[in-house]
C-alpha positions in Angstrom: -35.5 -50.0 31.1 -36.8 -53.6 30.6 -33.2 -55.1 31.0 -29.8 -54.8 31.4 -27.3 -54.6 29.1 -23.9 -56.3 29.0 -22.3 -53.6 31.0 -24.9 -53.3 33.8 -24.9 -57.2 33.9 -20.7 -57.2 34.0 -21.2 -54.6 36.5 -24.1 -56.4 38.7 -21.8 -59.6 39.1 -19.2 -57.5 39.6 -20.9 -55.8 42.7 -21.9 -59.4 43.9 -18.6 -61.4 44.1 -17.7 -57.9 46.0 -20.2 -58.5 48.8 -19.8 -62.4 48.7 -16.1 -62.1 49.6 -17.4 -59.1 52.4 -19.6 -61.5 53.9 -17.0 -64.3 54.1 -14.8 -62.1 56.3 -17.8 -60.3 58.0 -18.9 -64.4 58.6 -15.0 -65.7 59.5 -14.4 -62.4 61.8 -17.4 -62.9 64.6 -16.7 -66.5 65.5 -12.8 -66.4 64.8 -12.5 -63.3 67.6 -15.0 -65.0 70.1 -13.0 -67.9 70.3 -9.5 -66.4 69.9 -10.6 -63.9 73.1 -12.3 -67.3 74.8 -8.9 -69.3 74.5 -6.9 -65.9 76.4 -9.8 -66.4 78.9 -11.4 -63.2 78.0 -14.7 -62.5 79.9 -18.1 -63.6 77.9 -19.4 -60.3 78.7 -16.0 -58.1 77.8 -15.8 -61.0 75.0 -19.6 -59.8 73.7 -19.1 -56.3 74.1 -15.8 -56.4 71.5 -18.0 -57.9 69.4 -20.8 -54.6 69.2 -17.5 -52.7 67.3 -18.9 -53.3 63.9 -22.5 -52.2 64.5 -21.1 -49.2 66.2 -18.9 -48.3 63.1 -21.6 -48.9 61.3 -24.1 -46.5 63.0 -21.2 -43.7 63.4 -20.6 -43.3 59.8 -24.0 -43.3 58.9 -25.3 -40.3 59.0 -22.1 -38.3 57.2 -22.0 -41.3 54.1 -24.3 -39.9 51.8 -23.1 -36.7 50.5 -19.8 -38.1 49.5 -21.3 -40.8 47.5 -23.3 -38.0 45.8 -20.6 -35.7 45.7 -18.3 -38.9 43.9 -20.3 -41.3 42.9 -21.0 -45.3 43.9 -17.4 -46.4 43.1 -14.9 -44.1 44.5 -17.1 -45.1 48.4 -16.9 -48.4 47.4 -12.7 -48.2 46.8 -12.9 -46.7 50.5 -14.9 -48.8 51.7 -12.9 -51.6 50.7 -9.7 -50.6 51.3 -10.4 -49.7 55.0 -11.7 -53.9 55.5 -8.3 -54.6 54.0 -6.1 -52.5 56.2 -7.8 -53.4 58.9 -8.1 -57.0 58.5 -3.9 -56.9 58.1 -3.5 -54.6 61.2 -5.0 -57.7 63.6 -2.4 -60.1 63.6 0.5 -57.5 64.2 -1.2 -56.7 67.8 -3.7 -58.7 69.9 -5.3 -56.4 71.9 -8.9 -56.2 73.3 -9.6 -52.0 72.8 -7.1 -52.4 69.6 -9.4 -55.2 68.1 -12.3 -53.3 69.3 -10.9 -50.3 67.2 -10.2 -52.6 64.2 -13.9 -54.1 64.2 -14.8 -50.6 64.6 -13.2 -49.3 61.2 -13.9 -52.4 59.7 -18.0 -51.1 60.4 -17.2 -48.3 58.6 -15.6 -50.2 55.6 -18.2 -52.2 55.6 -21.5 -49.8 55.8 -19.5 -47.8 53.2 -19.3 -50.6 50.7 -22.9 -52.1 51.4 -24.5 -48.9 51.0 -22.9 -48.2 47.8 -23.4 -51.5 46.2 -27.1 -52.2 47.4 -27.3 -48.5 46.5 -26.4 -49.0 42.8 -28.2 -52.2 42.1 -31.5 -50.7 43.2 -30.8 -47.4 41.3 -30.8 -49.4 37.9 -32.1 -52.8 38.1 -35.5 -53.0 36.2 -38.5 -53.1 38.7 -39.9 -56.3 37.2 -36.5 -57.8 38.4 -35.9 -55.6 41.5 -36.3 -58.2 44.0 -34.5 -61.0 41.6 -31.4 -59.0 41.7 -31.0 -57.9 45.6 -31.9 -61.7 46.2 -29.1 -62.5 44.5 -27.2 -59.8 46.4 -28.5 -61.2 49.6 -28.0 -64.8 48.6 -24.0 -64.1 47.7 -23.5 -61.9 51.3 -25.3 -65.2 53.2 -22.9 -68.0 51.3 -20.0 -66.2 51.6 -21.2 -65.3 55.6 -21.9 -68.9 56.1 -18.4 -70.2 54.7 -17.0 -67.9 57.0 -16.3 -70.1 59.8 -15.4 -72.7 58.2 -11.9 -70.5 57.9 -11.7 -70.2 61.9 -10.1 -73.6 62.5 -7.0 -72.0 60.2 -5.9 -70.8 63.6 -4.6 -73.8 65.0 -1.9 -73.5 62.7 -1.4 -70.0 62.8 -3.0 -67.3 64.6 -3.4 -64.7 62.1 -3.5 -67.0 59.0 -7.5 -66.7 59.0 -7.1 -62.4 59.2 -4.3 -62.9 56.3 -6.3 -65.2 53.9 -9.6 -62.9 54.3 -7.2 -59.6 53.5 -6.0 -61.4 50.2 -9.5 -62.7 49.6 -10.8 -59.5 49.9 -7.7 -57.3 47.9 -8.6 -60.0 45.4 -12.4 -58.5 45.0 -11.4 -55.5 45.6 -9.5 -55.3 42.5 -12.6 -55.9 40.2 -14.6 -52.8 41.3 -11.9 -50.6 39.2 -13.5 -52.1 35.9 -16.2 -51.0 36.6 -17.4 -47.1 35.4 -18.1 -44.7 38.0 -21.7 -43.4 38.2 -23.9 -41.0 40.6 -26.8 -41.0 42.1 -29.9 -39.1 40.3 -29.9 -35.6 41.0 -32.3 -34.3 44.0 -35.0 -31.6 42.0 -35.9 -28.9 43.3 -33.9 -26.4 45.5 -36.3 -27.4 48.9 -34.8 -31.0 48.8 -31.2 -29.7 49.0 -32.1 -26.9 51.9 -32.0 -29.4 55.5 -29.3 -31.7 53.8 -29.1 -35.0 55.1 -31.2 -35.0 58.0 -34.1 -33.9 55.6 -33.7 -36.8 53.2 -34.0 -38.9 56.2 -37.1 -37.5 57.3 -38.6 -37.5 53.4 -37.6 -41.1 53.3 -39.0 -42.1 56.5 -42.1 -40.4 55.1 -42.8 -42.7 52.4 -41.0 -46.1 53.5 -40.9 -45.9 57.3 -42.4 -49.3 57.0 -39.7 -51.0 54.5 -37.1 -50.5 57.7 -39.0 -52.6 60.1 -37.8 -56.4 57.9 -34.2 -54.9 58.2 -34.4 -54.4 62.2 -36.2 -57.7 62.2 -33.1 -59.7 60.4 -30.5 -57.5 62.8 -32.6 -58.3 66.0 -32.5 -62.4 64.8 -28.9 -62.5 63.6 -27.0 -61.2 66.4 -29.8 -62.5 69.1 -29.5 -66.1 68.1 -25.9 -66.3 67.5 -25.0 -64.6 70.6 -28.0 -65.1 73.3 -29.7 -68.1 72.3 -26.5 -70.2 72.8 -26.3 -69.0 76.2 -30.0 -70.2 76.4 -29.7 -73.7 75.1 -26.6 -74.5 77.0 -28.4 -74.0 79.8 -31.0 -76.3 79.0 -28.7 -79.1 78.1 -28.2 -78.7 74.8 -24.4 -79.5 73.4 -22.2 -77.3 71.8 -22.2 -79.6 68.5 -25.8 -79.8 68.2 -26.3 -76.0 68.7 -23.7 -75.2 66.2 -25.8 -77.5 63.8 -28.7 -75.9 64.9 -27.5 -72.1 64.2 -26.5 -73.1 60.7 -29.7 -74.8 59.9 -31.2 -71.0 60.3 -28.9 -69.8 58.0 -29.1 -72.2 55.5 -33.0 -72.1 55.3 -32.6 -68.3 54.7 -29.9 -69.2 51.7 -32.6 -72.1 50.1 -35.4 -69.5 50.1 -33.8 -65.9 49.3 -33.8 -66.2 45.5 -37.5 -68.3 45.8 -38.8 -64.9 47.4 -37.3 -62.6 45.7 -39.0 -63.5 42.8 -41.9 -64.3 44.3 -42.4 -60.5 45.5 -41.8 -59.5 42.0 -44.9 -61.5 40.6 -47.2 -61.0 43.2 -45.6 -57.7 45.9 -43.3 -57.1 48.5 -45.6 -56.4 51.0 -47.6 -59.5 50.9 -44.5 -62.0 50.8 -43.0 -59.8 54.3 -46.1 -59.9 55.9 -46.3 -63.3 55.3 -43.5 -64.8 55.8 -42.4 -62.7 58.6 -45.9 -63.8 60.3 -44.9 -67.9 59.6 -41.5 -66.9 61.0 -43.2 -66.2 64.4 -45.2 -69.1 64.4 -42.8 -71.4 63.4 -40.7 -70.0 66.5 -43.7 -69.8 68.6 -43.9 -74.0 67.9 -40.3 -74.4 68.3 -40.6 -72.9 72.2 -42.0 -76.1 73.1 -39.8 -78.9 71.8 -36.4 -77.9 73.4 -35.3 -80.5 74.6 -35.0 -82.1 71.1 -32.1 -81.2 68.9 -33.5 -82.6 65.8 -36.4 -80.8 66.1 -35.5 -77.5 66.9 -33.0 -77.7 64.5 -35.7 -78.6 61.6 -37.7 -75.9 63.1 -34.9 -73.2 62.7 -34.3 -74.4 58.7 -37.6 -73.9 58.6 -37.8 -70.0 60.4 -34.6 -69.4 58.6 -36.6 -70.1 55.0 -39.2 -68.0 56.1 -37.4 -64.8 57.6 -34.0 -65.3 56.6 -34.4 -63.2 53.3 -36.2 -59.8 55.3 -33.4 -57.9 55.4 -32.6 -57.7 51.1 -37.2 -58.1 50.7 -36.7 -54.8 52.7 -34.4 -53.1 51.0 -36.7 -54.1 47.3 -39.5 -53.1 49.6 -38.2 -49.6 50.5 -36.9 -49.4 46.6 -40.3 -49.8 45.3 -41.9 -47.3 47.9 -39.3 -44.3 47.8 -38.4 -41.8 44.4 -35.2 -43.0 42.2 -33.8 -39.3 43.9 -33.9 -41.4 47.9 -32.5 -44.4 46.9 -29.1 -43.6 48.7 -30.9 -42.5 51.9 -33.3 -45.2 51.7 -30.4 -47.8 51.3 -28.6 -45.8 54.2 -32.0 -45.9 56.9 -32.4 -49.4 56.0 -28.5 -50.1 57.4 -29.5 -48.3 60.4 -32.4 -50.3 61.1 -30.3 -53.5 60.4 -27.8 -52.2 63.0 -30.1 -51.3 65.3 -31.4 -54.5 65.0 -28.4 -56.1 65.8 -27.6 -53.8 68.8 -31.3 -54.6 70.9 -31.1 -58.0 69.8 -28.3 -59.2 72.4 -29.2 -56.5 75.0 -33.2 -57.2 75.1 -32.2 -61.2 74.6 -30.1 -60.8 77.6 -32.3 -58.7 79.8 -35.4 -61.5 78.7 -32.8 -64.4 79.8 -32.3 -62.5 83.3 -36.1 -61.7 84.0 -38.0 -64.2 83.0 -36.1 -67.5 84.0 -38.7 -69.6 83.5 -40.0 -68.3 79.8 -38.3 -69.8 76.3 -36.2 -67.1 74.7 -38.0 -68.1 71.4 -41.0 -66.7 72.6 -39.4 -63.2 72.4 -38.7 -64.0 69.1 -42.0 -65.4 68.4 -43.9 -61.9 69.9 -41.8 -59.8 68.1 -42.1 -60.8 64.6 -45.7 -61.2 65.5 -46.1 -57.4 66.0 -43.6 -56.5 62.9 -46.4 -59.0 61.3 -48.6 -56.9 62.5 -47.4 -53.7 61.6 -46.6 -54.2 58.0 -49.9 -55.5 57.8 -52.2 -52.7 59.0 -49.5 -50.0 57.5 -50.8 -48.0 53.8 -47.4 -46.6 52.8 -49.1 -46.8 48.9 -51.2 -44.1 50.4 -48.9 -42.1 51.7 -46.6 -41.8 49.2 -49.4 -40.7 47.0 -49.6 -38.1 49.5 -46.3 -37.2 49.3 -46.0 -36.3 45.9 -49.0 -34.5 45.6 -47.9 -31.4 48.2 
């Protein structure tokens, strides 16, 4: 297939305003709890733990999410998914409740890993491969707007309290709505009986096989994303640096990452994934590594985070074109799936091993942590061969 055709393309956009309007409530959701709980005088720590609901959710429903969507197909998981955020978002404003909202962010996990899996999923499973990386740039690009407008909605509750929750449940009902135009498909069929015989947990070990190294820019992007938005502001405060200027600071990262995604995407199609992660994910930890010494400067650090944010802020959809390229058309949905549960586990480490860095070495930048550890994901993807061993593979 050299290109689509005016159903996949209707389908495609489709998909994309879908996640756009998941990450504007996945983006409006995190800050608009934080400072909800902050305002009732809710502990930071009790306040931060509420927060690891979604990335639990996430990781719960993982492992049991891919026979259904084999079983049904990409649409009816997506209906689910979707519906679940919806509920859920409408349920918070009738009861304000730390465990309740912790259960809420919790479902809303699952909603949400059930309709990422399924859309990133199909897009891989028939976009051409000459314009692989093109499309799940866009798909990145449309989750990072929509996540960055997010906030923007939090100051809605001055005037109400659940007016934000209400406007992203019609937001979302509203995308919602467009998946049933779309036709229902399934994933291709597993040959042979052998791949059917340990089920899940055998796909996961075939796919970690031939693209274990396609999951590392996924953990990488969950380890930044919930490290610097909930431990490095805890950091900079304490070195003197204002509220305003760190929120300006925070959204410099994302923005870089928004300027560069679709750049890079196509750039790995013309010259490979591989080389463009390696890369950029080794400029990333320089360019944090720099950064470590000019704290005390605002402007500087904030220039310096654009700048990381255009060079790491697309690893988590380069991975999943990455793992696309390296695993059989019959793994896609696992592939998709592991590369979730990196993301998550990502995001989970980040705030725990930013925290426990904070506490043990006082006297160390926090962006050196972040500087060493892309440095040996750098690393990594460089002196790994996965070519070779999916050669391998498909010769026993």
């Amino acid at each position: 297939m050299q290109q689509f055709t005016a159903i996949e393309r209707k389908r495609f956009w489709i998909l994309v305003a879908i996640v756009s309007i998941s990450g504007f409530s996945q983006g409006m959701l995190l800050p608009l709890i934080s400072v909800i709980f902050e305002q009732d005088g809710v502990s930071p720590m009790i306040n931060g733990l509420s927060a690891t609901g979604l990335y639990v959710g996430t990781l719960l429903i993982s492992p049991f999410i891919e026979p259904p969507l084999r079983k049904f197909g990409y649409k009816p998981i997506i209906i689910a998914g979707g519906l679940i955020v919806i509920v859920s978002l409408l349920l918070f404003p009738l009861w304000k409740s730390v465990a309740f909202w912790f259960v809420l962010r919790l479902f809303i996990g699952i909603g949400d890993n059930a309709l990422h899996f399924s859309t990133q999923t199909w897009i891989t499973s028939f976009s051409p491969q000459h314009r692989l990386g093109r499309n799940i740039a866009i798909y990145g690009l449309s989750f990072g707007v929509g996540f960055a407008v997010g906030p923007l909605f939090v100051q809605l509750v001055e005037i109400f309290e659940g007016l934000p929750f209400i406007i992203s449940s019609i937001l979302c009902l509203g995308a919602w709505v467009l998946i049933f135009f779309v036709k229902n498909e399934k994933p291709e069929i597993i040959k042979g009986a052998s791949a059917h015989e340990g089920g899940t947990w055998k796909r996961f070990g075939a796919a970690l096989a031939v693209a274990w190294v396609a999951f590392i820019p996924p953990f990488s992007y969950g380890f930044l994303e919930s490290s610097l938005n909930a431990i490095y502001p805890v950091y900079a405060l304490r070195n003197s640096i204002e509220v305003t200027s760190l929120s300006y600071i925070l959204a410099a990262f994302s923005i870089g990452g928004v300027v560069s995604q679709l750049p890079l995407g196509v750039l790995s199609d013309k010259i490979g994934r591989r080389k463009v992660l390696m890369v950029m994910i080794g400029l990333g930890s320089l360019t944090f590594g720099i950064a470590s010494f000019f704290e005390n400067s605002s402007l500087i650090i904030g220039t310096l985070f654009f700048i990381a944010g255009m060079f790491v802020g697309s690893t988590f959809s380069l991975g999943i074109s990455y793992m696309a390229d390296l695993t059989p058309k019959a793994l896609l949905p696992t592939g998709n799936l592991m590369c979730g549960i990196s993301f998550s586990i990502g995001s989970l480490s980040g705030p725990f091993l930013g925290g426990l860095f904070i506490q043990v070495f006082e006297g160390v930048s926090f962006l050196v942590l972040v500087a060493v550890l892309l440095g040996t994901l750098a690393c990594i993807i460089f002196f790994a061969n996965p070519q070779k061993n999916r050669k391998l593979q498909e010769t026993t």
